[in-house]
C-alpha positions in Angstrom: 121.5 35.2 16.9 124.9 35.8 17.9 125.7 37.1 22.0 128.9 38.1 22.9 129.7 38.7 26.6 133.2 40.0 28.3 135.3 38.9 25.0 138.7 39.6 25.6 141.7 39.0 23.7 145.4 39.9 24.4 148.8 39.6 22.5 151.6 39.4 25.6 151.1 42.8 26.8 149.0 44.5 24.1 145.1 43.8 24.8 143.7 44.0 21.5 140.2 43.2 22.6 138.8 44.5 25.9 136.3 43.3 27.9 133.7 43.3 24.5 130.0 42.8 24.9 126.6 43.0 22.6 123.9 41.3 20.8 123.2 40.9 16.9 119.8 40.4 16.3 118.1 38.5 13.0 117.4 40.8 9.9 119.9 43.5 10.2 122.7 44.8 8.4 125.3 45.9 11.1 128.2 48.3 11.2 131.0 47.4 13.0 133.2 51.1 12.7 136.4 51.8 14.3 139.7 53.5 12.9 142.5 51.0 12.0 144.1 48.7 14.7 140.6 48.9 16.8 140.0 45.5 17.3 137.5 44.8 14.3 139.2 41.8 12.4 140.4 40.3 15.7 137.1 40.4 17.0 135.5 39.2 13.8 137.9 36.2 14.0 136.9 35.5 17.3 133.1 35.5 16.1 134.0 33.3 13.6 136.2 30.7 15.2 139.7 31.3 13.3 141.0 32.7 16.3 140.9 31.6 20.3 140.2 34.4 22.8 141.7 35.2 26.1 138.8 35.1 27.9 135.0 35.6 27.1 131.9 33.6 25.4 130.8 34.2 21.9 127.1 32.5 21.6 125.5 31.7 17.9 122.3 30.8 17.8 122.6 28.8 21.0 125.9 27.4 20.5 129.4 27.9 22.0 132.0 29.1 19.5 134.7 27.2 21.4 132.6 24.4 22.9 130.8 23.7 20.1 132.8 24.9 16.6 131.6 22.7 13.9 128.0 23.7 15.1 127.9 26.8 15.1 130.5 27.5 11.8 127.7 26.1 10.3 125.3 29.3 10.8 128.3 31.8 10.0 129.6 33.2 6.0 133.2 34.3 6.6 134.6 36.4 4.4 137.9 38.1 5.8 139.7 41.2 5.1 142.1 39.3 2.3 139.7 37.0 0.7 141.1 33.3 0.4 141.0 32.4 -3.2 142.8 30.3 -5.1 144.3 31.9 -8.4 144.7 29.4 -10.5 141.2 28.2 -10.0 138.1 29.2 -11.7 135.3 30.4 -9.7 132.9 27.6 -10.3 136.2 25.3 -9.4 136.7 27.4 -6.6 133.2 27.4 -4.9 132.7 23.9 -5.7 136.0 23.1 -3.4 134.5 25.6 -0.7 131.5 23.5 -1.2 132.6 20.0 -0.7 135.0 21.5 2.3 131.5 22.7 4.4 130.5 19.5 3.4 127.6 20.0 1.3 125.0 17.3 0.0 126.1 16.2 -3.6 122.6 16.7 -4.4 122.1 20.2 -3.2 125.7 21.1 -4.4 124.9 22.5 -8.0 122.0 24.5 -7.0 123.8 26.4 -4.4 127.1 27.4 -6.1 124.6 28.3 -9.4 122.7 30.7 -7.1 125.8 32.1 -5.3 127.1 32.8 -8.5 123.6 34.7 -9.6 123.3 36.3 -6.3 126.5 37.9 -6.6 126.4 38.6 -10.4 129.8 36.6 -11.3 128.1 33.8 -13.2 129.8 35.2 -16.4 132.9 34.6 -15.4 132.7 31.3 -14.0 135.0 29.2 -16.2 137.4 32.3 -16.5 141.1 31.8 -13.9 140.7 34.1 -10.6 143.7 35.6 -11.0 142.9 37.2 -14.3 139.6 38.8 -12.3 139.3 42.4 -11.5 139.2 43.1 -7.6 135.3 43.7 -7.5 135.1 40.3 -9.3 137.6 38.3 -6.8 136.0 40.5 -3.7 132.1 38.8 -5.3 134.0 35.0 -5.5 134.5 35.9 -1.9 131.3 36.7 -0.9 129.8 33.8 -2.9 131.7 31.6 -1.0 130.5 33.1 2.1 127.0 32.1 0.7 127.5 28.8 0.4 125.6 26.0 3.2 122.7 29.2 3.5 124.5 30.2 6.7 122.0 32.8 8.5 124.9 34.9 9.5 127.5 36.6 6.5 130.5 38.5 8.2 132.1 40.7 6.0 135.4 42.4 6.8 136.2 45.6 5.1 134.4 44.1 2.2 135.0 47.4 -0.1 138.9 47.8 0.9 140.7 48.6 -2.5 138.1 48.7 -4.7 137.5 51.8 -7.2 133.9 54.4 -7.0 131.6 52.2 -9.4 132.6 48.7 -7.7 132.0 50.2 -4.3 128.6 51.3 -4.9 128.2 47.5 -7.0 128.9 45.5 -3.5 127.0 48.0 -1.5 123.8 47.0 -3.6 124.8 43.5 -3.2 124.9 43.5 0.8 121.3 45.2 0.7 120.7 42.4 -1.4 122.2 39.7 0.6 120.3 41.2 4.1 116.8 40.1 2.5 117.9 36.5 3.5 120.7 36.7 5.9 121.9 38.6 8.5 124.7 40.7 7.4 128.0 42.2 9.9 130.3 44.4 7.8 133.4 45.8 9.3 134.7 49.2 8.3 136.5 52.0 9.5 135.1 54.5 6.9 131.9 56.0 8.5 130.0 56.8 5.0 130.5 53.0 4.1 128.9 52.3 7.3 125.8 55.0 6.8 125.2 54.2 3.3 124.9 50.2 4.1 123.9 49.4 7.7 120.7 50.3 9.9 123.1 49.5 13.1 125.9 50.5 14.2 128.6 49.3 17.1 131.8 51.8 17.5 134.9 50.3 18.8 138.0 52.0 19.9 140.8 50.4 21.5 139.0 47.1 21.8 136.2 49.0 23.4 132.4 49.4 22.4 132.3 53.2 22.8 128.9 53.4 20.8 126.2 51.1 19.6 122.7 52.3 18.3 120.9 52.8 15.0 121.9 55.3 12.4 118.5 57.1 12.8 119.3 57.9 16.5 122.7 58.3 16.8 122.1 61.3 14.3 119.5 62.3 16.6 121.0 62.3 20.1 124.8 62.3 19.2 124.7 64.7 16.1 122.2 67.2 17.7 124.2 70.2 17.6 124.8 73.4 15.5 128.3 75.3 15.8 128.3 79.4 14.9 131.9 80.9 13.7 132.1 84.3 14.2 135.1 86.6 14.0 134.2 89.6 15.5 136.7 92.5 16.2 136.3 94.8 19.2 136.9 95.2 22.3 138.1 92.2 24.7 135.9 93.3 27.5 133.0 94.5 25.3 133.3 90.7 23.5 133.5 89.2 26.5 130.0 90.8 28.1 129.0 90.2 24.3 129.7 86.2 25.3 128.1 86.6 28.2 124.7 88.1 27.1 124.7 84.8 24.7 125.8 81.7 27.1 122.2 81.6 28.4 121.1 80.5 24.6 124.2 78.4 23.7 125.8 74.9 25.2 129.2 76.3 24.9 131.2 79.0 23.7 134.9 79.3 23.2 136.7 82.0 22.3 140.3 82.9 21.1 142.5 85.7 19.4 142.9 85.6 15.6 146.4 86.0 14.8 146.2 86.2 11.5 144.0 89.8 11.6 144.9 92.9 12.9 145.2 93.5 16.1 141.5 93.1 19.1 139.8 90.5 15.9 138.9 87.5 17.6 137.0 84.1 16.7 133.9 82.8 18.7 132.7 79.6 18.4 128.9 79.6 19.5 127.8 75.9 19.5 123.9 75.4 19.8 121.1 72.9 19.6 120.3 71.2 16.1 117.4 73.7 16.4 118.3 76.7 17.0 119.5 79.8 15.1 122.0 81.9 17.2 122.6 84.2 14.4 120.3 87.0 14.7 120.9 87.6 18.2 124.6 86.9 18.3 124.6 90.1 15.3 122.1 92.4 17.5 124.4 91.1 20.7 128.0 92.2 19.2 126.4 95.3 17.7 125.0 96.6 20.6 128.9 96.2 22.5 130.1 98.5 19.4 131.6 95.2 18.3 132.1 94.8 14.2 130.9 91.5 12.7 133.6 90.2 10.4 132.4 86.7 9.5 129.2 84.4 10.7 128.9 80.8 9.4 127.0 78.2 10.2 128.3 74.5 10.7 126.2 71.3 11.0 127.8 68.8 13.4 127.8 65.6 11.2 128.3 61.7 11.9 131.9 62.3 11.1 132.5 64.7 13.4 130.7 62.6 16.0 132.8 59.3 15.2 136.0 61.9 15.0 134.8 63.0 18.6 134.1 59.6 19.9 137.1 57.7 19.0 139.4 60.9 20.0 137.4 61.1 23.3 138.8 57.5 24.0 141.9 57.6 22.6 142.3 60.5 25.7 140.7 57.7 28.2 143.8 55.2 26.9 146.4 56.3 26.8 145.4 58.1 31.0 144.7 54.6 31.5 148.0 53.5 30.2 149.9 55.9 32.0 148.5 55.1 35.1 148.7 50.9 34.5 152.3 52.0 33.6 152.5 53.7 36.8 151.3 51.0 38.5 154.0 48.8 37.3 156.6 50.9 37.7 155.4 51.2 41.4 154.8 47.0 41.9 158.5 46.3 40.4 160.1 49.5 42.9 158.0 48.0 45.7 159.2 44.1 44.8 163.0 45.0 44.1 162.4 46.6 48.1 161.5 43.4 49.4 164.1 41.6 47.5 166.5 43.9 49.1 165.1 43.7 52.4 165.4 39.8 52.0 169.3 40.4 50.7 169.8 42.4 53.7 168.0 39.7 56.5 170.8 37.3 54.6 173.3 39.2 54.9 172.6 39.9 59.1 172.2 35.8 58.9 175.7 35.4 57.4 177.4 38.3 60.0 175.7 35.7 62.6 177.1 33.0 61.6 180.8 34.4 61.1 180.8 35.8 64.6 179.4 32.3 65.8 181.9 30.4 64.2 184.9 32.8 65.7 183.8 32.5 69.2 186.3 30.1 71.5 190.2 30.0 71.1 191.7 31.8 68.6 193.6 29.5 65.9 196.3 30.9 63.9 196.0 30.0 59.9 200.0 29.5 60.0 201.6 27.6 62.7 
């Protein structure tokens, strides 16, 4: 339904999209997470034609955002981070503008703004002004105006931004609802909204797709892991061979001084598979180095601390990359100041040339 391939989008020398590829299929509900200032609403933009890109195509259902707009606007629901509503309207006066605007058949008109409103549960407050609505109620106006023309594709960006416990769990139950006739994109960049809503997610950092897989197996291959926090006081030697007897059984194990004890107490982090159960062995292990056990607990490694991992792990990758573009720079400008010198300096010789040229022959005194 919708292919994007190699989108890229800069702001002078900030490149708020990089380089962005995937595929949204028909009859999902996907995620699009990433922490603020990502790339999400600049790429939903893109998607839906409010904003031009650098470089890139964006494909809906076999036409060309840019070559062919009014096309394929047609197949897309837009509704954007701030919704655009008109206060002083009501929402039936509202959604009927919105209506003629995508220029919808008189005849179909009525039924489509009357199932909007029923759809998204606001037809009790039709005839009331917008601006005397609660948020939930303006953020469902929105939505039902992304309903309207049947588009197949609904875009929602951070659709549950500022909206209290009860009305977030309202507008979840409505995107469910809306996926059993559309396919439904939702940015956000709080990962529970994500998991509770969507069966696919894409993770973007930096403009980058860093993840993209369903929620089922990205808690299988990404959150797979167990971690084991031990403080254990002894020895350093004896907790070292202690560490040692263990590292056949774990992925990793790190190990550091507790300041906050007394004095030889350290803390081990044992991290294992999603499987195993380190703690039996890892108490016989310590024991047997005359080692006292002063805390073991357990942590599960969950989709947070994945995302956390993720989007940290690439915020490393930028900002090396930035130093060494920066680099780069710095080493183009020193090396294009060197030939402007060089050329300053061929001048120069060319100007000595011409002086000693012009003094050749009888010498004339400036005052006779």
């Amino acid at each position: 339904m919708i292919e994007v391939k190699n989108l890229t989008k800069r702001y002078g020398d900030n490149l708020a999209v990089n380089d962005l590829s995937f595929t949204v299929e028909k009859g999902k509900i996907y995620g699009f997470l990433g922490p603020n200032g990502a790339g999400k609403s600049t790429t939903m933009n893109i998607i839906t034609g409010c904003l031009a890109a650098t470089s890139g195509t964006v494909i809906i259902n076999g036409h060309d955002i840019f070559e062919e707009p009014v096309e394929a606007k047609k197949c897309i629901g837009y509704l954007p981070e701030l919704p655009p509503l008109y206060m002083d309207m009501t929402p039936h006066e509202y959604l009927t503008f919105v209506a003629q605007a995508k220029g919808i058949d008189r005849a179909d008109r009525e039924y489509q703004i009357n199932y909007a409103m029923e759809k998204t549960q606001i037809t009790g407050v039709q005839n009331r002004l917008i601006k005397n609505l609660s948020k939930g109620y303006k953020q469902r106006v929105g939505i039902a105006q992304a309903m309207l023309g049947e588009p197949e594709i609904i875009i929602l960006d951070e659709p549950t931004v500022g909206l209290d416990p009860i009305q977030i769990i309202e507008i979840r139950d409505l995107i469910r609802s809306l996926a059993e006739d559309h396919t439904v994109i939702l940015s956000s960049h709080i990962l529970t909204e994500v998991a509770a809503v969507c069966n696919y997610v894409m993770i973007i950092a930096h403009g980058r797709l860093i993840a993209s897989d369903t929620i089922e197996n990205l808690s299988t291959y990404l959150v797979g892991s167990n971690i084991l926090h031990m403080t254990v006081k002894g020895d350093i030697n004896r907790i070292r061979m202690a560490i040692n007897t263990l590292a056949n059984h774990a992925k990793t194990i790190a190990y550091e001084e507790n300041h906050e004890e007394a004095e030889s107490v350290y803390n081990v982090d044992i991290e294992t598979d999603r499987t195993a159960d380190l703690r039996e062995l890892a108490f016989n292990t310590f024991v047997e180095e005359h080692c006292v056990i002063l805390k073991m607990v357990t942590e599960a490694i969950g989709l947070e601390d994945v995302f956390l991992k993720l989007t940290t792990e690439d915020d490393e990758e930028y900002a090396i990359a930035q130093e060494e573009a920066e680099i780069e720079a710095r080493e183009n400008a020193f090396a294009a100041d060197k030939i402007d010198d060089d050329d300053d300096d061929d001048d120069d010789h060319d100007r000595d040339d011409d002086d000693d040229d012009e003094s050749d022959g009888e010498y004339k005194p400036m005052f006779s």
